[in-house]
C-alpha positions in Angstrom: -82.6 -68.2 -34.1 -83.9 -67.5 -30.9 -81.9 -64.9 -28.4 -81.8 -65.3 -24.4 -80.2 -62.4 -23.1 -77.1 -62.0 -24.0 -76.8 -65.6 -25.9 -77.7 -65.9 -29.5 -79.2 -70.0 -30.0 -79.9 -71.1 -33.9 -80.8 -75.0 -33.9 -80.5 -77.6 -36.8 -82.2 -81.1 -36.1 -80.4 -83.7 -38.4 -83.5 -86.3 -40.0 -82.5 -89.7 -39.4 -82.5 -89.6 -35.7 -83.9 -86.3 -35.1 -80.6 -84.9 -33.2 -80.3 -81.3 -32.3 -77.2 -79.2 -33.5 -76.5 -76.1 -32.2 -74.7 -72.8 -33.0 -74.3 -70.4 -29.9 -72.8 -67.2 -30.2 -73.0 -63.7 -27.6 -75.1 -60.9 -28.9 -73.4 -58.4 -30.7 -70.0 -60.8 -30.7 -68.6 -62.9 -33.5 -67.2 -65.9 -31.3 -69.2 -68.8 -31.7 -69.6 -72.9 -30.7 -70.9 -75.5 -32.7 -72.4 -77.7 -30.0 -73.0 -81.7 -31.4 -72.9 -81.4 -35.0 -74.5 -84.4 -36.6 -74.8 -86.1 -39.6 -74.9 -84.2 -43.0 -76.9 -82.6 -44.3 -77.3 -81.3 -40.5 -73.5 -80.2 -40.2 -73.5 -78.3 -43.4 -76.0 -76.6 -42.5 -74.2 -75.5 -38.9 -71.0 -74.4 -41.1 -73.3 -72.3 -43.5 -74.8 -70.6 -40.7 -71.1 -69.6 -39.4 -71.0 -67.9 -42.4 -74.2 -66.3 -42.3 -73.5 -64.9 -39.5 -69.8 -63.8 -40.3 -68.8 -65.8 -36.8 -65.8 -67.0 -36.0 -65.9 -70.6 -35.0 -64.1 -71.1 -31.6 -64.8 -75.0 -31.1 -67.1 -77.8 -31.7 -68.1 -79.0 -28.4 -69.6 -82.4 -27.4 -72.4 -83.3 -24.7 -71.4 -86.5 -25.4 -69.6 -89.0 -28.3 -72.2 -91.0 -29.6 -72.4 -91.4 -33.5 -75.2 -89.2 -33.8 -73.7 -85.9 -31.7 -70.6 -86.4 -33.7 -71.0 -87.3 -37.1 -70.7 -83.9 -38.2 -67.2 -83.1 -36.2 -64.9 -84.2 -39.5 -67.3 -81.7 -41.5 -67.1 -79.2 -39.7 -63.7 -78.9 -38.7 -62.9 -79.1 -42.4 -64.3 -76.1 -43.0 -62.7 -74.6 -40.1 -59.6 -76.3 -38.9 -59.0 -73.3 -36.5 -61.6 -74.5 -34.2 -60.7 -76.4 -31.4 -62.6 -79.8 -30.5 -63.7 -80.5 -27.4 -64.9 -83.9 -25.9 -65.7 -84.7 -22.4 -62.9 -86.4 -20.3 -63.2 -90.2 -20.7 -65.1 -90.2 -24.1 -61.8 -89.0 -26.3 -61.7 -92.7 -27.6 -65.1 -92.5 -28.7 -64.1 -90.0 -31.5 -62.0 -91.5 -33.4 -63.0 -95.4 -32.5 -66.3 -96.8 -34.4 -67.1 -99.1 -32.2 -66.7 -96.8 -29.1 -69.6 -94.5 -30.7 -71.8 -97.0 -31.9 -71.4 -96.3 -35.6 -69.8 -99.5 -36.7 -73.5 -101.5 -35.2 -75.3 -99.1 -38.0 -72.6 -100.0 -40.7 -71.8 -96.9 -41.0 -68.6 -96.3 -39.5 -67.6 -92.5 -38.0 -64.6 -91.0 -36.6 -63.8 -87.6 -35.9 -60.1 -86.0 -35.4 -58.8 -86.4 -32.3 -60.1 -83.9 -29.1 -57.6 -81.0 -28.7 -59.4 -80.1 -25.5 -60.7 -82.8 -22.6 -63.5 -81.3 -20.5 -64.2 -82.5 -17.0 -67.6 -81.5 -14.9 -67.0 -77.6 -13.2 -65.0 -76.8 -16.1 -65.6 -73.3 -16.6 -65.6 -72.3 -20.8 -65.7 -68.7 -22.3 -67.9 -67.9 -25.2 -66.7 -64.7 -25.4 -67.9 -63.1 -22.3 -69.8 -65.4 -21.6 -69.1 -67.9 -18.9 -70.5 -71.8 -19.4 -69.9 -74.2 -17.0 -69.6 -78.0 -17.4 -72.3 -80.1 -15.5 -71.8 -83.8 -14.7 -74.8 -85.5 -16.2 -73.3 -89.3 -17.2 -75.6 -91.9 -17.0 -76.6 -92.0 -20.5 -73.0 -92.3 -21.5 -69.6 -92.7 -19.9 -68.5 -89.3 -19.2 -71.7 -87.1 -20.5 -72.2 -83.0 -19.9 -74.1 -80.6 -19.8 -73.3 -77.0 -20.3 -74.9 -73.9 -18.1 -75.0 -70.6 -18.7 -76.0 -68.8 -16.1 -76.7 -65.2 -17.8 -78.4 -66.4 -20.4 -80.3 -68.8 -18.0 -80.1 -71.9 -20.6 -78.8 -75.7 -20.5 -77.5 -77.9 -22.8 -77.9 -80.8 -21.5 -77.6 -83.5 -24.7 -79.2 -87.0 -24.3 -79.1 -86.9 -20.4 -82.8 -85.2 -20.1 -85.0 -84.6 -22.7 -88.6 -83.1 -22.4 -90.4 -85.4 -20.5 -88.1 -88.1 -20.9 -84.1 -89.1 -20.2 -81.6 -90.6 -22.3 -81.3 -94.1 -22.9 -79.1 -96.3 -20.3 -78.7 -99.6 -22.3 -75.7 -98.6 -24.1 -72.0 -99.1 -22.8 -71.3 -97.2 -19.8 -74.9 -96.2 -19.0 -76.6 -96.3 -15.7 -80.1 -95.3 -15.0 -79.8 -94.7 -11.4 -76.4 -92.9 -12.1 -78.2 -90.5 -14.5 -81.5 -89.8 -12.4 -79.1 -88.9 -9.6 -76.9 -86.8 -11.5 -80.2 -85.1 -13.7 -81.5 -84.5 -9.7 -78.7 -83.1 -8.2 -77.1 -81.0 -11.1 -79.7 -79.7 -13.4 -83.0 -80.0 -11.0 -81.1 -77.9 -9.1 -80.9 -74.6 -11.7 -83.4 -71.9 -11.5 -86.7 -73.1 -12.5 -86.9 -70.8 -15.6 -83.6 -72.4 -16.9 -84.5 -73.5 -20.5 -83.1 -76.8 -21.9 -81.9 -77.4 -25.1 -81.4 -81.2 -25.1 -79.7 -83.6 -28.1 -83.4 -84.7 -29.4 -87.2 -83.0 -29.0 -88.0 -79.2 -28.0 -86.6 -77.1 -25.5 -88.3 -77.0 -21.5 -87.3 -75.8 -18.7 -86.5 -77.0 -15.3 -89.6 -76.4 -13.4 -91.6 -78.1 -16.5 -89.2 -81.4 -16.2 -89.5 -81.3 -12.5 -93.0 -81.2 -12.0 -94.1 -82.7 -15.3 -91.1 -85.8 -16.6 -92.7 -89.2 -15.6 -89.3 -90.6 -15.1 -88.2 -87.9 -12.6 -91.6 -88.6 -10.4 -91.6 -90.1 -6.9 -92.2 -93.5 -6.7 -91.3 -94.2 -10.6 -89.7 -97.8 -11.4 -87.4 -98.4 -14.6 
């Protein structure tokens, strides 16, 4: 668990594709988010800590659908069917369709329940007192966000921007020069000691991906 001000971060990285789940929750509060639970034993392992902590699970929130940020939704929402689910705007499908996230080309088919909560970009979301606010950062997917917190100075920014690297733009709906444009304008943009917590690899910040990430360099060609 590590604490930035007044925001509590405990991560869990699922094996297979080395995805980050997180569990946020305000200091000295009991409201918490599961951020893209994953694959078991990864989303166990996020509904444990709920309990650890003695939390109460608000939602499970997406960055994005893909198979590997939701695997874990069904799990988890088992264990606490109080929480809501939210999705981004325009990747609801993706939850409970195989093919929309990519699991049926694994053979391994995943749905979720349905999204009780569509999330477009300047959405603002509560964590308790906390105040999040949903950053367009598709590119990598269809409809991909990333959630700010300005008191707490951190980013979740899921497969859009990863230490030194971006997310992939191969798959269905993906554009790299969307994604660089969006990664410029909405997360370069955050004070530089903004840390980011991304869907794969260890947390940076935003002075370390703008000086440092080879794909957000001048001159750079895909």
């Amino acid at each position: 668990m590590i604490t930035h001000g007044p925001l509590n971060i405990e991560s869990f990285v699922e094996a297979s594709f080395g995805e980050n789940g997180y569990l946020l929750w305000p200091v000295d509060q009991t409201d918490a988010w599961i951020v893209d639970p994953g694959f078991p034993p990864q989303s166990q392992q996020l509904t444990d800590a709920v309990s650890t902590h003695e939390l109460t699970l608000r939602a499970i929130l997406m960055t994005h659908c893909h198979a590997d940020h939701m695997a874990g939704v069904r799990t988890v929402h088992d264990a606490y069917p109080e929480a809501d689910i939210w999705a981004p705007r325009g990747e609801e499908d993706m939850l409970i369709d195989p093919h929309a996230n990519l699991s049926a080309l694994f053979s391994n088919p995943v749905t979720a329940p349905p999204a009780t909560r569509s999330i477009n970009p300047g959405d603002e979301l509560m964590l308790g007192t906390l105040r999040f606010v949903a950053l367009d950062v598709k590119g990598h997917s269809a409809g991909g966000l990333a959630y700010y917190c300005a008191d707490a100075g951190v980013v979740l920014t899921g497969d859009a921007l990863f230490a030194s690297g971006i997310g992939r733009t191969d798959f269905p709906g993906g554009s790299f020069n969307q994604l660089i444009s969006n990664i410029r304008e909405h997360l370069l943009s955050l004070p530089d000691d903004t840390v980011i917590y991304s869907g794969h690899g260890p947390a940076t910040t935003v002075a370390d991906e703008r000086n440092h990430n080879p794909f957000l360099q001048e001159g750079f060609v895909p």
